[in-house]
PDB file with one MODEL, atoms N, CA, C and O in Angstrom:
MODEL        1
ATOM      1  N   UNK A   1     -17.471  -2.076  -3.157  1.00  0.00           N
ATOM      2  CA  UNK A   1     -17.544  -2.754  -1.871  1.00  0.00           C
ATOM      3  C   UNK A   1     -17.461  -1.724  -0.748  1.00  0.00           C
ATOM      4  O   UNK A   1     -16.549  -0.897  -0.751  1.00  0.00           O
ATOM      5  N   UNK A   2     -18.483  -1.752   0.313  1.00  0.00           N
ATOM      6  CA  UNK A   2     -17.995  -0.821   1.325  1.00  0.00           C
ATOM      7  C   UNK A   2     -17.696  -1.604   2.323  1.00  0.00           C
ATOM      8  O   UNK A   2     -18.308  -2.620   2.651  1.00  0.00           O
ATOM      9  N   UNK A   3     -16.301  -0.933   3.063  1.00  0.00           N
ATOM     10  CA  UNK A   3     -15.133  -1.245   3.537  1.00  0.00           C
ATOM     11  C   UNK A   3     -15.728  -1.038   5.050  1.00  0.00           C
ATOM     12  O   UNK A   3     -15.556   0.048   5.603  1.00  0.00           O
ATOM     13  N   UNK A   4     -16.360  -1.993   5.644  1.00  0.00           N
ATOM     14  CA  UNK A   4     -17.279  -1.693   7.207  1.00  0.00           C
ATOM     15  C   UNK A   4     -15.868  -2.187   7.891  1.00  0.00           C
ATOM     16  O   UNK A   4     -15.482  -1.237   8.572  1.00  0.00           O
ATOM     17  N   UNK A   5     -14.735  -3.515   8.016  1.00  0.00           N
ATOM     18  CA  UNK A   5     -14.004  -4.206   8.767  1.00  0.00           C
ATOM     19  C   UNK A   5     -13.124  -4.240   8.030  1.00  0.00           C
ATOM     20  O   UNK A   5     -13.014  -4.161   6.807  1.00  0.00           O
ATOM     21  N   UNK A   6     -11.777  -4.501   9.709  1.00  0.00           N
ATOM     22  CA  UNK A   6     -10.680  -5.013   8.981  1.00  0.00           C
ATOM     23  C   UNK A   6     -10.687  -5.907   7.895  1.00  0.00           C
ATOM     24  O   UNK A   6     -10.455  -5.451   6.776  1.00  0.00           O
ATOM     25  N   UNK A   7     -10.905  -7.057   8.037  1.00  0.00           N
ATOM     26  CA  UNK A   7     -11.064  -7.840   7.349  1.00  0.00           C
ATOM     27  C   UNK A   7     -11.270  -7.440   5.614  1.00  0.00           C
ATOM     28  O   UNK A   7     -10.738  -8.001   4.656  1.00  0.00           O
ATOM     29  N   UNK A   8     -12.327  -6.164   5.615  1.00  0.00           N
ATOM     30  CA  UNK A   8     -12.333  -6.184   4.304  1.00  0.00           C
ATOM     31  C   UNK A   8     -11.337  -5.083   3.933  1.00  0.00           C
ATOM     32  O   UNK A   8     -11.234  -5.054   2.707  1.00  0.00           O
ATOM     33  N   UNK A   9     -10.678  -4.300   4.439  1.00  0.00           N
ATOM     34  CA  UNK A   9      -9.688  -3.622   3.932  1.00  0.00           C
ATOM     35  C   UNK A   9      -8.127  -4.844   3.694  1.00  0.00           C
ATOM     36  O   UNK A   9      -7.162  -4.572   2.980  1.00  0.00           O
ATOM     37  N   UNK A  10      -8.254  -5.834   4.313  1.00  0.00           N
ATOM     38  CA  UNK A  10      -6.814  -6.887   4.568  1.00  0.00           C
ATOM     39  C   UNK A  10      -7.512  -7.329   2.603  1.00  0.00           C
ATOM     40  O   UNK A  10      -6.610  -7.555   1.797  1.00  0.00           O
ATOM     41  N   UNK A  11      -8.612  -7.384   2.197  1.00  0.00           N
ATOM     42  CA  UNK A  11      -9.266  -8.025   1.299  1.00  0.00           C
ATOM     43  C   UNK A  11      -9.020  -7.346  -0.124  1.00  0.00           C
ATOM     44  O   UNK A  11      -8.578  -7.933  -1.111  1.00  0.00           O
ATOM     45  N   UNK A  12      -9.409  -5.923  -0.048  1.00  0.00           N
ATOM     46  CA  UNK A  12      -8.732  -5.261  -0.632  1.00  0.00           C
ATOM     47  C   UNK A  12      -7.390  -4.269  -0.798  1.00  0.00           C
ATOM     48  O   UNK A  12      -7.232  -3.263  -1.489  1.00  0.00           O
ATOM     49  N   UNK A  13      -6.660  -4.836  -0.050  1.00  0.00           N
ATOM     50  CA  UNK A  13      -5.541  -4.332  -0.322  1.00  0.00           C
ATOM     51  C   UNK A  13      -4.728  -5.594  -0.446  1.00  0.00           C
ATOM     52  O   UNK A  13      -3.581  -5.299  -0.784  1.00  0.00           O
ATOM     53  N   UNK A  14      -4.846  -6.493  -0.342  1.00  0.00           N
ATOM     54  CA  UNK A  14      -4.505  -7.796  -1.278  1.00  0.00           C
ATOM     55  C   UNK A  14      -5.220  -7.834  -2.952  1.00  0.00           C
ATOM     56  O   UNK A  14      -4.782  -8.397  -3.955  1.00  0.00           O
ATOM     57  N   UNK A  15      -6.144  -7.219  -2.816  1.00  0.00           N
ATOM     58  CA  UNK A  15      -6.746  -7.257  -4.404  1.00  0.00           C
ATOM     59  C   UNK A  15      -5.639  -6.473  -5.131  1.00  0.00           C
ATOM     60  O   UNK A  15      -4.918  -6.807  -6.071  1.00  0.00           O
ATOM     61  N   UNK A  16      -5.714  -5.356  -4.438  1.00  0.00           N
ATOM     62  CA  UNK A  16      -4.950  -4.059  -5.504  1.00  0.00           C
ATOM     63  C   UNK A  16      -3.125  -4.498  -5.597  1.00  0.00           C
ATOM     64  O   UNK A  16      -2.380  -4.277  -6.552  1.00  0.00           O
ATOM     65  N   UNK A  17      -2.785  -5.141  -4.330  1.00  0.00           N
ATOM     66  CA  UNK A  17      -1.263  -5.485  -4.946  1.00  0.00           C
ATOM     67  C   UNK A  17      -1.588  -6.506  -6.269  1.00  0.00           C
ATOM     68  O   UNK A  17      -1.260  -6.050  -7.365  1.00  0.00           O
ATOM     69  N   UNK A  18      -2.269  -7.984  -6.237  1.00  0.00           N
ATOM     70  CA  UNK A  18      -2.594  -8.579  -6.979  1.00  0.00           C
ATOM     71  C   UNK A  18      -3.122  -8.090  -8.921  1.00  0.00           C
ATOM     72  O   UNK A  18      -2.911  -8.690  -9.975  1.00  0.00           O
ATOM     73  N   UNK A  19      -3.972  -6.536  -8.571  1.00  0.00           N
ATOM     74  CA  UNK A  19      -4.261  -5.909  -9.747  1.00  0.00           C
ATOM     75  C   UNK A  19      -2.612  -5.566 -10.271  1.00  0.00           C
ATOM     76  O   UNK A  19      -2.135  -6.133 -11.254  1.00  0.00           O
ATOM     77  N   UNK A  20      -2.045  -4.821  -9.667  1.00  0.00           N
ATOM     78  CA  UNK A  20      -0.623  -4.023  -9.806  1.00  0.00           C
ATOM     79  C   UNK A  20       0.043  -5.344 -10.157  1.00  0.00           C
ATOM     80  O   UNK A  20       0.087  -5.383 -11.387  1.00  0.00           O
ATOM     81  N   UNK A  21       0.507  -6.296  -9.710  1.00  0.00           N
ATOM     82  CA  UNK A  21       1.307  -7.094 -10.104  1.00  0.00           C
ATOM     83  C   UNK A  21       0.822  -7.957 -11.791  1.00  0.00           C
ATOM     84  O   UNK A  21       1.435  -8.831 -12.403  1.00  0.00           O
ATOM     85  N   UNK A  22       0.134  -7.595 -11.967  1.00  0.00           N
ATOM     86  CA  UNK A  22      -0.859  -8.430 -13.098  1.00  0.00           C
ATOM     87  C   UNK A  22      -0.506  -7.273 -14.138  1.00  0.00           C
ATOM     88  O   UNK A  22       0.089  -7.510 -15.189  1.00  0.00           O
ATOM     89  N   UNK A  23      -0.839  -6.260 -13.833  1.00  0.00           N
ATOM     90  CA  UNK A  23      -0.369  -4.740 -14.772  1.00  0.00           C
ATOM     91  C   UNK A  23      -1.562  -4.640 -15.034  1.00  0.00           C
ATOM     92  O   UNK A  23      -1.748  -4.285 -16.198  1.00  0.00           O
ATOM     93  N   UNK A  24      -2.970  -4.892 -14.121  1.00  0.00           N
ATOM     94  CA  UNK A  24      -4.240  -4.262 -14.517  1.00  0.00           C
ATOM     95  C   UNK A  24      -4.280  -2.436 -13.745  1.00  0.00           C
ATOM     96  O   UNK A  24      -5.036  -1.722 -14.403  1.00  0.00           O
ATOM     97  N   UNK A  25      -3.748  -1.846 -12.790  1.00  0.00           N
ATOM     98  CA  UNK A  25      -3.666  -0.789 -12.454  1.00  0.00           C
ATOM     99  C   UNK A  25      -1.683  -0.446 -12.287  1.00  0.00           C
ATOM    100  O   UNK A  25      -0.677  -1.151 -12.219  1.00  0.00           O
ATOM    101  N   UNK A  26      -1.992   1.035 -12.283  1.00  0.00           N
ATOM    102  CA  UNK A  26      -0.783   1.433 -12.750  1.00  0.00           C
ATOM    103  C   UNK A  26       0.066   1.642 -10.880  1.00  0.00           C
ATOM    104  O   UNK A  26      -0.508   1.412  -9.816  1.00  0.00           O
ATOM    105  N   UNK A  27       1.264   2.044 -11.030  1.00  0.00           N
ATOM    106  CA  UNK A  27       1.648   2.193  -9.709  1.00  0.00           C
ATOM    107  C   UNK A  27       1.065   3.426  -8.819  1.00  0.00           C
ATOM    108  O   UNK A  27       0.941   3.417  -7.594  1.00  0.00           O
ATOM    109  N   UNK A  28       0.673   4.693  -9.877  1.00  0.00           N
ATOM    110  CA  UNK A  28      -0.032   5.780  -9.151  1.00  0.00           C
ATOM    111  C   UNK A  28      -1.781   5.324  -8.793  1.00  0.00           C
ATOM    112  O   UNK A  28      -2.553   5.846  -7.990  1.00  0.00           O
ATOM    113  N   UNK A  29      -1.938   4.494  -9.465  1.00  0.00           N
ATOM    114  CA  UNK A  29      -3.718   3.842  -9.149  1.00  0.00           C
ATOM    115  C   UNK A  29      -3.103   3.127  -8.099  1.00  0.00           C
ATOM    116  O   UNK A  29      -3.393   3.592  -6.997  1.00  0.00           O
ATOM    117  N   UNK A  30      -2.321   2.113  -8.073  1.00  0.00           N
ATOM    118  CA  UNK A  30      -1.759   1.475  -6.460  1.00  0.00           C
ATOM    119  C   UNK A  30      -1.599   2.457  -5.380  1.00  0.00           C
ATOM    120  O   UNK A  30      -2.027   2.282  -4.239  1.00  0.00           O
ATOM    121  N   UNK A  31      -1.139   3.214  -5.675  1.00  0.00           N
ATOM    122  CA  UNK A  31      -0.396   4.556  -4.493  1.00  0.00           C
ATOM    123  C   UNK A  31      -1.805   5.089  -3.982  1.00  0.00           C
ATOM    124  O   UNK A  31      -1.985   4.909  -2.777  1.00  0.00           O
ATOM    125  N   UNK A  32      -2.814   5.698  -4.662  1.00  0.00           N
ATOM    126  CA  UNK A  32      -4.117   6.043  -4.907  1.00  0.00           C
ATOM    127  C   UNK A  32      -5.047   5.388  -3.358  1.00  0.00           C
ATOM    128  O   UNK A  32      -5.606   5.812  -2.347  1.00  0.00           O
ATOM    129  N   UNK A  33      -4.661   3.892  -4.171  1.00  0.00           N
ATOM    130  CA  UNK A  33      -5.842   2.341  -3.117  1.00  0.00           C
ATOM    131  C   UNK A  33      -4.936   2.737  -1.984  1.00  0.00           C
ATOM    132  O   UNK A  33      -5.432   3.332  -1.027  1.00  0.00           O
ATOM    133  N   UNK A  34      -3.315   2.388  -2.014  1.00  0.00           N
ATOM    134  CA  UNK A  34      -2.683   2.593  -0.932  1.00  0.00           C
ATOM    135  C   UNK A  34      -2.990   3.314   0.609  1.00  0.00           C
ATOM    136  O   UNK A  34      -3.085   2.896   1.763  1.00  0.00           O
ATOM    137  N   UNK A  35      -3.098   4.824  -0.170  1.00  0.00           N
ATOM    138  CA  UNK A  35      -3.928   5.841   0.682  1.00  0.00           C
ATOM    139  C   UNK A  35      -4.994   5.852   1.218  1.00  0.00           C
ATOM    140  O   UNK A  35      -5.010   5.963   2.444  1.00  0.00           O
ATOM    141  N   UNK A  36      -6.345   5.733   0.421  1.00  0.00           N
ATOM    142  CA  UNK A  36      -7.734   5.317   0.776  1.00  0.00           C
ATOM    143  C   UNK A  36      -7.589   4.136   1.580  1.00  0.00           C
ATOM    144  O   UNK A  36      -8.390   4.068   2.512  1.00  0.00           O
ATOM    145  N   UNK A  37      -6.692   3.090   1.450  1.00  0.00           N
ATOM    146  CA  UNK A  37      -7.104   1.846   2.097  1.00  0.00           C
ATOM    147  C   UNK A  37      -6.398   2.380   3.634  1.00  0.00           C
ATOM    148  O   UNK A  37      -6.938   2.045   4.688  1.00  0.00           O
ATOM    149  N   UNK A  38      -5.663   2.883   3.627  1.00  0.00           N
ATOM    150  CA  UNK A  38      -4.407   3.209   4.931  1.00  0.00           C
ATOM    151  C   UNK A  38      -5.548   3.874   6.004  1.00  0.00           C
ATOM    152  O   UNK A  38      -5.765   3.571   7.178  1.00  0.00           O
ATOM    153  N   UNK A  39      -6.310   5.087   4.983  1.00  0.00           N
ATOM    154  CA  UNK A  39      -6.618   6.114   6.145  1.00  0.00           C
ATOM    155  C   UNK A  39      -8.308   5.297   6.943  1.00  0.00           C
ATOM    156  O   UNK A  39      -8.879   5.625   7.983  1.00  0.00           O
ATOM    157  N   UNK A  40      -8.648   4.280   6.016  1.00  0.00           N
ATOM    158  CA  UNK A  40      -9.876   3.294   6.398  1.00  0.00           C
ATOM    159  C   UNK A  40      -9.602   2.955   7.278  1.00  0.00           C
ATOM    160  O   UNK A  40     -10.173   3.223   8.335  1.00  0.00           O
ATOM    161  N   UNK A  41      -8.063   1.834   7.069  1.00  0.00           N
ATOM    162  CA  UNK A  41      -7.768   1.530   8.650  1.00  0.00           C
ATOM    163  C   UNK A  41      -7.694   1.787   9.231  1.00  0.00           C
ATOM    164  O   UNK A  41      -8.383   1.347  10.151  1.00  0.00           O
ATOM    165  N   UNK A  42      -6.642   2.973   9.493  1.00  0.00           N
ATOM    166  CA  UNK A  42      -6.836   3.913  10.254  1.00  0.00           C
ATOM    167  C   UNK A  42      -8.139   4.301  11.540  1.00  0.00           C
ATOM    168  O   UNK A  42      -8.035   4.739  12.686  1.00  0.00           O
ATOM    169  N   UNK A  43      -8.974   4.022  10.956  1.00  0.00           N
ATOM    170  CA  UNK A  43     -10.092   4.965  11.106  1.00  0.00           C
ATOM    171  C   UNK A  43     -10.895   3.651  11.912  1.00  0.00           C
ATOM    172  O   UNK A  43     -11.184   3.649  13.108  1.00  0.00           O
ATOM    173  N   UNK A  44     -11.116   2.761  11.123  1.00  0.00           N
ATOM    174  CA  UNK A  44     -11.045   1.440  11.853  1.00  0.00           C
ATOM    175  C   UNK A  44     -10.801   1.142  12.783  1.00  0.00           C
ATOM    176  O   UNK A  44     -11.653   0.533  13.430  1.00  0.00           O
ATOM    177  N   UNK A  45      -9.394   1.431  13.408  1.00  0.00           N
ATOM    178  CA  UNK A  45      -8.278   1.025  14.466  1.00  0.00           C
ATOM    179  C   UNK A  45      -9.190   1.758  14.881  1.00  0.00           C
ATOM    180  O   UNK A  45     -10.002   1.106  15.538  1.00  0.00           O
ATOM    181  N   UNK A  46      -9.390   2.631  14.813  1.00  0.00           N
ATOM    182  CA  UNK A  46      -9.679   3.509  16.413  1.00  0.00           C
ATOM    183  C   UNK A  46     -10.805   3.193  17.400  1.00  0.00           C
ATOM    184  O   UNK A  46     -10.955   3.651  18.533  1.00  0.00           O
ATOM    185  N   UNK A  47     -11.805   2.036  16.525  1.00  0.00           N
ATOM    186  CA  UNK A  47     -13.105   1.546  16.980  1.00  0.00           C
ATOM    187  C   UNK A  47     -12.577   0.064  16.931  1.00  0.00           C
ATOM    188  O   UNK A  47     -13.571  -0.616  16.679  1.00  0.00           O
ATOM    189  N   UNK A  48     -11.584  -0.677  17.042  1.00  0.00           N
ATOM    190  CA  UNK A  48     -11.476  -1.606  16.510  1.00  0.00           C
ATOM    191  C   UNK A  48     -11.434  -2.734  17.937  1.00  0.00           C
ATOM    192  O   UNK A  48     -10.937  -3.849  18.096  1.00  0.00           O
ATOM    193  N   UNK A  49     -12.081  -1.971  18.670  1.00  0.00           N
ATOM    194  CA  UNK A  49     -12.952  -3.254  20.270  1.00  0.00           C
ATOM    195  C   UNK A  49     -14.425  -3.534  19.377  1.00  0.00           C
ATOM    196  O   UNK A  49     -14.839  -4.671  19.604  1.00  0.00           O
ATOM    197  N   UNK A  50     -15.002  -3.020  18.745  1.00  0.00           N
ATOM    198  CA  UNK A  50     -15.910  -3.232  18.016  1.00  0.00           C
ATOM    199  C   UNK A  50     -15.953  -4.191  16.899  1.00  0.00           C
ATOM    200  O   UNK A  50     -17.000  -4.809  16.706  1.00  0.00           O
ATOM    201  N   UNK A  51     -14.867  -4.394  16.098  1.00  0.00           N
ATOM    202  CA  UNK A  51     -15.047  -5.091  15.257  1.00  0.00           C
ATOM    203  C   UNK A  51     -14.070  -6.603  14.951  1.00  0.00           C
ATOM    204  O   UNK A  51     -12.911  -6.933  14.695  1.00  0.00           O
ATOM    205  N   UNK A  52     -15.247  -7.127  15.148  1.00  0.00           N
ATOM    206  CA  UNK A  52     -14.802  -8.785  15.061  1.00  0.00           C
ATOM    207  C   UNK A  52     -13.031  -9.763  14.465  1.00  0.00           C
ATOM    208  O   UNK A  52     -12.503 -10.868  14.589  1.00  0.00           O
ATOM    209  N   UNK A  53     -12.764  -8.447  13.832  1.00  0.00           N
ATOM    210  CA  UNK A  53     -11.787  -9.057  12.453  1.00  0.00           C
ATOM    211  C   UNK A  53     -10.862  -8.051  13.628  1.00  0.00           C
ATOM    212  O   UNK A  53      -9.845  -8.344  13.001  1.00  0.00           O
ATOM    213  N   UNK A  54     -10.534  -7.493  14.321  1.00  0.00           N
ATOM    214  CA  UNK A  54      -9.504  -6.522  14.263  1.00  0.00           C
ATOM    215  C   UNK A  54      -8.463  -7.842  14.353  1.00  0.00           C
ATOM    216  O   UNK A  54      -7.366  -7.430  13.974  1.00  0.00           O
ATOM    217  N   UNK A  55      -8.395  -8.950  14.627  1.00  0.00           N
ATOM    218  CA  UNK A  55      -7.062  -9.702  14.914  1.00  0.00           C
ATOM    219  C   UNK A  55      -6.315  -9.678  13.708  1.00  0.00           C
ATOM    220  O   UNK A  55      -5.127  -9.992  13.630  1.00  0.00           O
ATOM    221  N   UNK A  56      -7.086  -9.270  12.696  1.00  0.00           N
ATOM    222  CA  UNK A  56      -6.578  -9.398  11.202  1.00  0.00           C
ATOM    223  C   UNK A  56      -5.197  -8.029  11.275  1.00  0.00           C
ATOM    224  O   UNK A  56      -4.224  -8.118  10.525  1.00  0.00           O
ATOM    225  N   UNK A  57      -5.300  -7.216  11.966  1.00  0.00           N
ATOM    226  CA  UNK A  57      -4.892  -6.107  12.139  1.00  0.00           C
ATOM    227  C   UNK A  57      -3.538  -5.857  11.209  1.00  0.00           C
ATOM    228  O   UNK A  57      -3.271  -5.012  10.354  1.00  0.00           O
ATOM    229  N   UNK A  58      -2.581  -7.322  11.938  1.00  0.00           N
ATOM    230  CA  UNK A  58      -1.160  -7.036  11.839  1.00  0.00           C
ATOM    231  C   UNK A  58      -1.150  -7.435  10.671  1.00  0.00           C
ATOM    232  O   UNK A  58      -0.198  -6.883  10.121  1.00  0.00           O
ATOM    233  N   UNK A  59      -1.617  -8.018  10.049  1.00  0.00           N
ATOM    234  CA  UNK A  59      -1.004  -9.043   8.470  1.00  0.00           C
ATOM    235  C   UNK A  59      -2.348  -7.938   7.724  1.00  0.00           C
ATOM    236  O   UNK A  59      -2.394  -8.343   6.563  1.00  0.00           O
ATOM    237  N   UNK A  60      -3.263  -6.940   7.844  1.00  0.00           N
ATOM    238  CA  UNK A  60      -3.521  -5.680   7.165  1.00  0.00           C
ATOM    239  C   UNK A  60      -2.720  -5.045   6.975  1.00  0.00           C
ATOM    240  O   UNK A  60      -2.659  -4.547   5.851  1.00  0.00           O
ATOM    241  N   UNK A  61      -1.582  -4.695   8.066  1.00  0.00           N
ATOM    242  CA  UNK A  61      -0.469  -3.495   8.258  1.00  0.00           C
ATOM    243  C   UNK A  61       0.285  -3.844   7.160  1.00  0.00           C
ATOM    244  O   UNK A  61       0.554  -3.303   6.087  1.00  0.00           O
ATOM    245  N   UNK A  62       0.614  -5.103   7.811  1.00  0.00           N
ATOM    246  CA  UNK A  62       1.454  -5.491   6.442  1.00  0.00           C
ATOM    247  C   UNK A  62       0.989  -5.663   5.036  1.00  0.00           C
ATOM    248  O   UNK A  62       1.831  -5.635   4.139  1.00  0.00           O
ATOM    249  N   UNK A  63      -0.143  -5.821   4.788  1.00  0.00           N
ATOM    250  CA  UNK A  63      -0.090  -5.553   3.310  1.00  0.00           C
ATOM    251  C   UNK A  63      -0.064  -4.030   2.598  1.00  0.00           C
ATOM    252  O   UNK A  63       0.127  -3.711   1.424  1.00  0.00           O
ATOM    253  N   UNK A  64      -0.460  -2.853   4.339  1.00  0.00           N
ATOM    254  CA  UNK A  64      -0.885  -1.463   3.109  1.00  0.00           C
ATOM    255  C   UNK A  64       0.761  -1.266   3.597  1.00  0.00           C
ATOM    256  O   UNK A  64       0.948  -0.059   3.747  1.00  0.00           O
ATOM    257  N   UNK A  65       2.028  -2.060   3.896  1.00  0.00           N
ATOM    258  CA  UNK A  65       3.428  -1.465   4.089  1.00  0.00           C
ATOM    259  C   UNK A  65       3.636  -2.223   2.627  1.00  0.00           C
ATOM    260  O   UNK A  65       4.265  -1.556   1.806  1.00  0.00           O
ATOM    261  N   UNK A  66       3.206  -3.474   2.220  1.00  0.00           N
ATOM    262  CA  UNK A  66       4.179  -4.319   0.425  1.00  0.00           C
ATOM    263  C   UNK A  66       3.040  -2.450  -0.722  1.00  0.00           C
ATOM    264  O   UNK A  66       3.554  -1.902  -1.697  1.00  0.00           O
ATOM    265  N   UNK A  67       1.995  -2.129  -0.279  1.00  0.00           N
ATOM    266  CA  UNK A  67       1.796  -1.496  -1.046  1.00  0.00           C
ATOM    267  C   UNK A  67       2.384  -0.141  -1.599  1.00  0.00           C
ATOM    268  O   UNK A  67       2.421   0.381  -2.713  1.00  0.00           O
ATOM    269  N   UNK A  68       2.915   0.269  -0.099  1.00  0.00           N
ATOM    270  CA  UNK A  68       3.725   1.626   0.222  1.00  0.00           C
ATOM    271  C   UNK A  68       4.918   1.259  -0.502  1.00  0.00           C
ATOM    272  O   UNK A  68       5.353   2.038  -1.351  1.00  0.00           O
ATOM    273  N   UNK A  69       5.721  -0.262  -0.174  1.00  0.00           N
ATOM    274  CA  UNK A  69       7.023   0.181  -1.230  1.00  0.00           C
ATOM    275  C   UNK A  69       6.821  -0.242  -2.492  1.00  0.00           C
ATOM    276  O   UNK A  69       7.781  -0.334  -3.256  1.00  0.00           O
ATOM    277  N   UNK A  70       5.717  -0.516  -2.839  1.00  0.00           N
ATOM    278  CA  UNK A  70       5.784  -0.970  -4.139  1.00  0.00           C
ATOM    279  C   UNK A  70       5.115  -0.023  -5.665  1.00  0.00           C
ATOM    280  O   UNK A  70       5.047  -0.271  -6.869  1.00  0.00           O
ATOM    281  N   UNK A  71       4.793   0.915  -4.940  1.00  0.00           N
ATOM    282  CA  UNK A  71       4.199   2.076  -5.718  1.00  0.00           C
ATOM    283  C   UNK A  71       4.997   3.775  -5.073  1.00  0.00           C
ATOM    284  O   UNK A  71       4.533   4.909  -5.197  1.00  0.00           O
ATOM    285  N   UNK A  72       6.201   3.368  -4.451  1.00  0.00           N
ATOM    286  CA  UNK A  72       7.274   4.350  -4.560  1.00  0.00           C
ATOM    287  C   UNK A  72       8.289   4.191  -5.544  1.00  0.00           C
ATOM    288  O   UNK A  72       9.195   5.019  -5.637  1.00  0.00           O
TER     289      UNK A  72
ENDMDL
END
């Protein structure tokens, strides 16, 4: 999937806690998505008058923060 909007990073980083909690990926494959998904947003935010979903913003934050403690 390429990750154009918030929206689809809030999408997958709900997938990957959901994989991790299931025991289909391990906590360092979580830690892994964690990162990639963080620095997307990131990157996102910074254009994010542009894109439609940014309201998604805060409840994104919060899912790449359940990912951060949950693969420490």
């Amino acid at each position: 999937m390429k990750i154009q909007k918030i929206a689809d990073v809030k999408k997958e980083a709900h997938k990957a806690i959901t994989q991790f909690q299931t025991g289909k990926i391990t906590k360092l494959d979580l830690y892994a998505k964690g990162v990639d998904l963080t620095h997307l947003f990131n990157d996102l935010m910074d254009s994010a008058a542009s894109d439609p979903t940014s309201y998604l913003a805060k409840d994104t934050a919060e899912l790449l923060h359940v990912i951060k403690h949950l693969s420490c």
